[in-house]
GUTI-429188 format. One record per atom (N, C-alpha, C): x, y, z; residue number from 1; residue in three letters; atom name. Coordinates in nm, 3 decimals, padded with zeros to 5 digits. Each point is the difference from the previous one (the first is absolute). Layout:
BEGIN
TIMI         u         v         w     k     r    a
TIMI         X         Y         Z   NUM   ALA   CA
...
END
This chain:
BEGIN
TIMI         u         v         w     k     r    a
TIMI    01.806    03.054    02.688     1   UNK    N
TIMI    00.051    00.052   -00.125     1   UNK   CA
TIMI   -00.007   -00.104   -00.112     1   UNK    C
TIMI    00.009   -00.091    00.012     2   UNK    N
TIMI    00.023   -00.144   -00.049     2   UNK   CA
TIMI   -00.193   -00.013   -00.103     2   UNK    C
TIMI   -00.059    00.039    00.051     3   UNK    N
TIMI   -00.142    00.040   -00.041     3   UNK   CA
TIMI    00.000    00.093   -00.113     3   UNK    C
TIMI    00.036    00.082    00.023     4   UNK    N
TIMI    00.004    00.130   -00.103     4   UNK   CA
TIMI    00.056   -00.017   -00.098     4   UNK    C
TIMI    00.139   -00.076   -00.014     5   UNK    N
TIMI    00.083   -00.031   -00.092     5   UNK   CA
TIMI   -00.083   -00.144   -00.107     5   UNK    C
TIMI   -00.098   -00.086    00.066     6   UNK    N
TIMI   -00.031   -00.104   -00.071     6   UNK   CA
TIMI   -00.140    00.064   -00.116     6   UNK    C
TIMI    00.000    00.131    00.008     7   UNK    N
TIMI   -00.122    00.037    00.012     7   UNK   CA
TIMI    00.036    00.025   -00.205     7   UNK    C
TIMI   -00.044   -00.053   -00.094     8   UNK    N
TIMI    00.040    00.001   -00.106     8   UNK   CA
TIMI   -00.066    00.146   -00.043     8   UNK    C
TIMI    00.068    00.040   -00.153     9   UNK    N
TIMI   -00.070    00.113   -00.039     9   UNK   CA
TIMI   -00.085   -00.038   -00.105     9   UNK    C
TIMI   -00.060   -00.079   -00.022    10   UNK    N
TIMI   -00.103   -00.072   -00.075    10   UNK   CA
TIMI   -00.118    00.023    00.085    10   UNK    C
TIMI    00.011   -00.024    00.135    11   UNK    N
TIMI   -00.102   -00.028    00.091    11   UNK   CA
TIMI   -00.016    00.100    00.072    11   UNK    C
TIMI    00.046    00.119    00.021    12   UNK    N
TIMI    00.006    00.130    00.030    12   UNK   CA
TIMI   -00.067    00.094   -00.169    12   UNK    C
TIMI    00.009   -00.034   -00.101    13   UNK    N
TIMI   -00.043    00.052   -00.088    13   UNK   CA
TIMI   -00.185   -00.038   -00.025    13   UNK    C
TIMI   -00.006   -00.162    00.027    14   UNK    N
TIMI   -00.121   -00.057   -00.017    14   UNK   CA
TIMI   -00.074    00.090    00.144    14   UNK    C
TIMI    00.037    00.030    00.087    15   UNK    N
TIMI   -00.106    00.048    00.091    15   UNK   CA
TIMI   -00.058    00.106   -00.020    15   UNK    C
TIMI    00.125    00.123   -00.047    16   UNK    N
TIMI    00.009    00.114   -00.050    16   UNK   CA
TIMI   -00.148   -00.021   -00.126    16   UNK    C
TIMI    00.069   -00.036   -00.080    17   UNK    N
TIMI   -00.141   -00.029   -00.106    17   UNK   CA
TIMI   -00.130   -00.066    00.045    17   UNK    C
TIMI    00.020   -00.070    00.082    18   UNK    N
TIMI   -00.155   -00.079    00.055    18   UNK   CA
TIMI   -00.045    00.107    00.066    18   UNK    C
TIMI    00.058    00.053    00.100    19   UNK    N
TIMI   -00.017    00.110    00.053    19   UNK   CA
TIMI   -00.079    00.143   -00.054    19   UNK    C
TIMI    00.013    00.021   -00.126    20   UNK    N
TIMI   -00.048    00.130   -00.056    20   UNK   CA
TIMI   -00.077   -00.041   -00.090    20   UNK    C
TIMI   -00.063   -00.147   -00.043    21   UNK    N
TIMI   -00.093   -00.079   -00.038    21   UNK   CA
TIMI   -00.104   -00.043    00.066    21   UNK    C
TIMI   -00.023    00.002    00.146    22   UNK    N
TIMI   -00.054    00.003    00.077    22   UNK   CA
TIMI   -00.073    00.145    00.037    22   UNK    C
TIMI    00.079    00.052    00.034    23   UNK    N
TIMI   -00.073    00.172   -00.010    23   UNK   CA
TIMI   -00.044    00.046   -00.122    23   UNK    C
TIMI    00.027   -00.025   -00.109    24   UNK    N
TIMI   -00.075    00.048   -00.088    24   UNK   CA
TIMI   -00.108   -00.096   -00.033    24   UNK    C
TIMI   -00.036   -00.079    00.039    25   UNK    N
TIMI   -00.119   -00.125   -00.027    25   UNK   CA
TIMI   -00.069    00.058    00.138    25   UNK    C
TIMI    00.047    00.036    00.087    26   UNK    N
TIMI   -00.090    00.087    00.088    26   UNK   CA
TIMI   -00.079    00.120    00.000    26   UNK    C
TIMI    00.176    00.089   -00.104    27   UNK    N
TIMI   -00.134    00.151   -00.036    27   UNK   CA
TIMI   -00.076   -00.004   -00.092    27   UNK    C
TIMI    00.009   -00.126   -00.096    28   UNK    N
TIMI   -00.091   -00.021   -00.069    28   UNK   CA
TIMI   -00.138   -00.070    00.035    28   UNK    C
TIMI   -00.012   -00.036    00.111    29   UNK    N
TIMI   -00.109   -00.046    00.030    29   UNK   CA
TIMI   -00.076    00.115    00.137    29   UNK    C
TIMI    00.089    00.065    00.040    30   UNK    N
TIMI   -00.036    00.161    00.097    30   UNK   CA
TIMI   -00.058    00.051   -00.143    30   UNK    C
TIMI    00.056    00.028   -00.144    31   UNK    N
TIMI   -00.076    00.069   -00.074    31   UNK   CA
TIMI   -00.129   -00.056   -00.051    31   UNK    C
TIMI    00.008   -00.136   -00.022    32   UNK    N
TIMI   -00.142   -00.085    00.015    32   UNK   CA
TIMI   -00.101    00.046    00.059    32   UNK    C
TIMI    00.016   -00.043    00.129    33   UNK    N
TIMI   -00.059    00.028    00.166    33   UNK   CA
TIMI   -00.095    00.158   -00.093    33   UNK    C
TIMI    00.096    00.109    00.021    34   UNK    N
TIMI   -00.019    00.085    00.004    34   UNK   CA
TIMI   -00.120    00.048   -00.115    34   UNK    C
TIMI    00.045   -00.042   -00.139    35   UNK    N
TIMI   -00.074    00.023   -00.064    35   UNK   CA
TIMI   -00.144   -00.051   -00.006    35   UNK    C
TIMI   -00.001   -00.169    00.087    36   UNK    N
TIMI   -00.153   -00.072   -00.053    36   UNK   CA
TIMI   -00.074    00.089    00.110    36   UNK    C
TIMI    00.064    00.065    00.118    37   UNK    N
TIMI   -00.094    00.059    00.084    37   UNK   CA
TIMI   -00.076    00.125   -00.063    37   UNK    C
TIMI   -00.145   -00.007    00.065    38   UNK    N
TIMI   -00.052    00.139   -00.056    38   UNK   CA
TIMI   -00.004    00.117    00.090    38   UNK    C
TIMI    00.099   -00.036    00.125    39   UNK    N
TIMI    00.001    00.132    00.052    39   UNK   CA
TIMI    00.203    00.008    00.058    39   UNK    C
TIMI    00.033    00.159    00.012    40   UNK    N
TIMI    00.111   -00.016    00.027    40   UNK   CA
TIMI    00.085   -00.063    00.103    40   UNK    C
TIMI    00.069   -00.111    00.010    41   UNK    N
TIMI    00.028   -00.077    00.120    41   UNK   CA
TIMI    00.055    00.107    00.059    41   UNK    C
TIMI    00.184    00.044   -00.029    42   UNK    N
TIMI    00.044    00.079    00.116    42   UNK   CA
TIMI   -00.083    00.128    00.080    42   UNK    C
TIMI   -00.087    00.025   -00.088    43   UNK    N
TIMI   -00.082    00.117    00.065    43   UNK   CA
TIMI   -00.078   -00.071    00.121    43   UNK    C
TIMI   -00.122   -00.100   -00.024    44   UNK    N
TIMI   -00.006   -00.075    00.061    44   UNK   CA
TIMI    00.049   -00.054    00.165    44   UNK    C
TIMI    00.161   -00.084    00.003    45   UNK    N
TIMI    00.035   -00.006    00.070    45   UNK   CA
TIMI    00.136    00.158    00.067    45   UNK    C
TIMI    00.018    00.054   -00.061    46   UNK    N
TIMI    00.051    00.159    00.105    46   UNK   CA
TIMI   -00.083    00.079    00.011    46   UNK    C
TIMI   -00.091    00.036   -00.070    47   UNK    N
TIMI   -00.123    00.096    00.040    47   UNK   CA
TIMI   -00.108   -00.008    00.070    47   UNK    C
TIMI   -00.040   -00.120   -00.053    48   UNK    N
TIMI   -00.133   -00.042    00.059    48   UNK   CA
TIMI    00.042   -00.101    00.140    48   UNK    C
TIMI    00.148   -00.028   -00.008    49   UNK    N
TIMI    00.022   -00.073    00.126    49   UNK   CA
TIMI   -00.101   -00.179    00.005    49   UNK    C
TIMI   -00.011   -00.029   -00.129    50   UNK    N
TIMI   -00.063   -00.157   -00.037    50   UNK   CA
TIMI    00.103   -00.088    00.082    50   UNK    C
TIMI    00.025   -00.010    00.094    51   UNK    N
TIMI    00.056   -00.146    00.045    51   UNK   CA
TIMI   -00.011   -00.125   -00.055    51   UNK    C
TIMI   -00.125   -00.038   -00.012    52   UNK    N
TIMI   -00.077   -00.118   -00.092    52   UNK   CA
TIMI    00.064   -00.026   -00.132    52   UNK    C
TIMI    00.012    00.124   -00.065    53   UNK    N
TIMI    00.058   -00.058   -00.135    53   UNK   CA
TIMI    00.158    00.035    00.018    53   UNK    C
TIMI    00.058    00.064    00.078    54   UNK    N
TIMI    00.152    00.000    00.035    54   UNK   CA
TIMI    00.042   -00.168    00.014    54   UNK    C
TIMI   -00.108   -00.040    00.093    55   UNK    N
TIMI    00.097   -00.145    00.051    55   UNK   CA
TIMI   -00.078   -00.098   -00.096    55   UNK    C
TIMI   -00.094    00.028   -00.061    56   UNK    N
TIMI   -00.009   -00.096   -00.143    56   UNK   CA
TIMI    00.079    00.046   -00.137    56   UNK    C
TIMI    00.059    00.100    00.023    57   UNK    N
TIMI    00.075    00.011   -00.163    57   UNK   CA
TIMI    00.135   -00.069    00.093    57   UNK    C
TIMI    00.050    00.049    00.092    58   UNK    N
TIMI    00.125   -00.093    00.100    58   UNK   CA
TIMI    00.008   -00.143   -00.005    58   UNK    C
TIMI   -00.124   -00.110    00.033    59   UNK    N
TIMI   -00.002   -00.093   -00.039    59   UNK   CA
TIMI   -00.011   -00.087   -00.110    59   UNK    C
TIMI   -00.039    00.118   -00.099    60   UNK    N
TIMI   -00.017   -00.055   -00.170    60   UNK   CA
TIMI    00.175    00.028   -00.045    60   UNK    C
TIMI    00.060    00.083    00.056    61   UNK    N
TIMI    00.143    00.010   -00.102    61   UNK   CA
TIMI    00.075   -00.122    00.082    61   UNK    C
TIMI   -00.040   -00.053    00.153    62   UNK    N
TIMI    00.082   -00.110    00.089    62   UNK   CA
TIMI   -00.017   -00.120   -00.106    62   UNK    C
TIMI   -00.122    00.036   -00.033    63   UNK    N
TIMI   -00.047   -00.184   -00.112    63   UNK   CA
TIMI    00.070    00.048   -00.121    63   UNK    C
TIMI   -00.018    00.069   -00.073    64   UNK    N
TIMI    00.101    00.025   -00.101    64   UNK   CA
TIMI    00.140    00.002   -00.032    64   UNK    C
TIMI    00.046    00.042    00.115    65   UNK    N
TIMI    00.139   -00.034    00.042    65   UNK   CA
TIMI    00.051   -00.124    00.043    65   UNK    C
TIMI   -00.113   -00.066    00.026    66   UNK    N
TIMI    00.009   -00.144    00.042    66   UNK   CA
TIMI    00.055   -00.083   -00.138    66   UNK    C
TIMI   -00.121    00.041   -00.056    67   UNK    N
TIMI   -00.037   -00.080   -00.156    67   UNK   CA
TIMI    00.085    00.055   -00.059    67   UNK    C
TIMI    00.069    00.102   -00.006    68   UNK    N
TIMI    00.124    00.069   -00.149    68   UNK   CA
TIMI    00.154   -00.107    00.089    68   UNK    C
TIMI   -00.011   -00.029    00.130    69   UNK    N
TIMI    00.093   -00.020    00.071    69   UNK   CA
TIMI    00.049   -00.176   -00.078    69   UNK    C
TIMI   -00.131   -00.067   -00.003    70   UNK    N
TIMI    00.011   -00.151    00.007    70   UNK   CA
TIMI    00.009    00.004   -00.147    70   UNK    C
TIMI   -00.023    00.083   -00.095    71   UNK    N
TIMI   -00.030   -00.008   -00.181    71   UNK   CA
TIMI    00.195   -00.010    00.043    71   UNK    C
TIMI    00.026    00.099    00.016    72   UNK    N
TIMI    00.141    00.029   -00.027    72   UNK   CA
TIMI    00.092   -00.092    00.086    72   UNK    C
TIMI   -00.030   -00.068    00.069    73   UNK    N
TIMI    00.039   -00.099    00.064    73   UNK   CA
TIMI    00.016   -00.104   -00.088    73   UNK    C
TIMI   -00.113    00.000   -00.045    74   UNK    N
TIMI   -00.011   -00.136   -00.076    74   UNK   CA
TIMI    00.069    00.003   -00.165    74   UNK    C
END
């Protein structure tokens, strides 16, 4: 309990906000993604069943999330 209580509301607010700064620097770059392509991704990977570009758009948002992770870190 002793944890919970040290837990300031400054620092519960900063996550909250880093938090929904992070996802939106994400759907903004899913809308990126989306737009420089010239064909439709989600169609793509649920229709056409593309594995290939499922686990390469998967590993492009892991690096992005990486990189929005350490900006805001820093």
């Amino acid at each position: 309990m002793e944890y919970f209580a040290a837990i300031q509301l400054a620092e519960l607010i900063s996550t909250v906000f880093f938090t929904f700064v992070g996802m939106t620097l994400m759907w903004v770059v899913w809308k990126v993604i989306d737009w420089l392509t010239p064909f439709p991704i989600m169609k793509e990977i649920e229709e056409d069943q593309n594995m290939a570009l499922a686990v390469l758009i998967g590993m492009l948002f892991i690096a992005i999330a990486i990189i929005i992770a350490a900006v805001i870190v820093s």
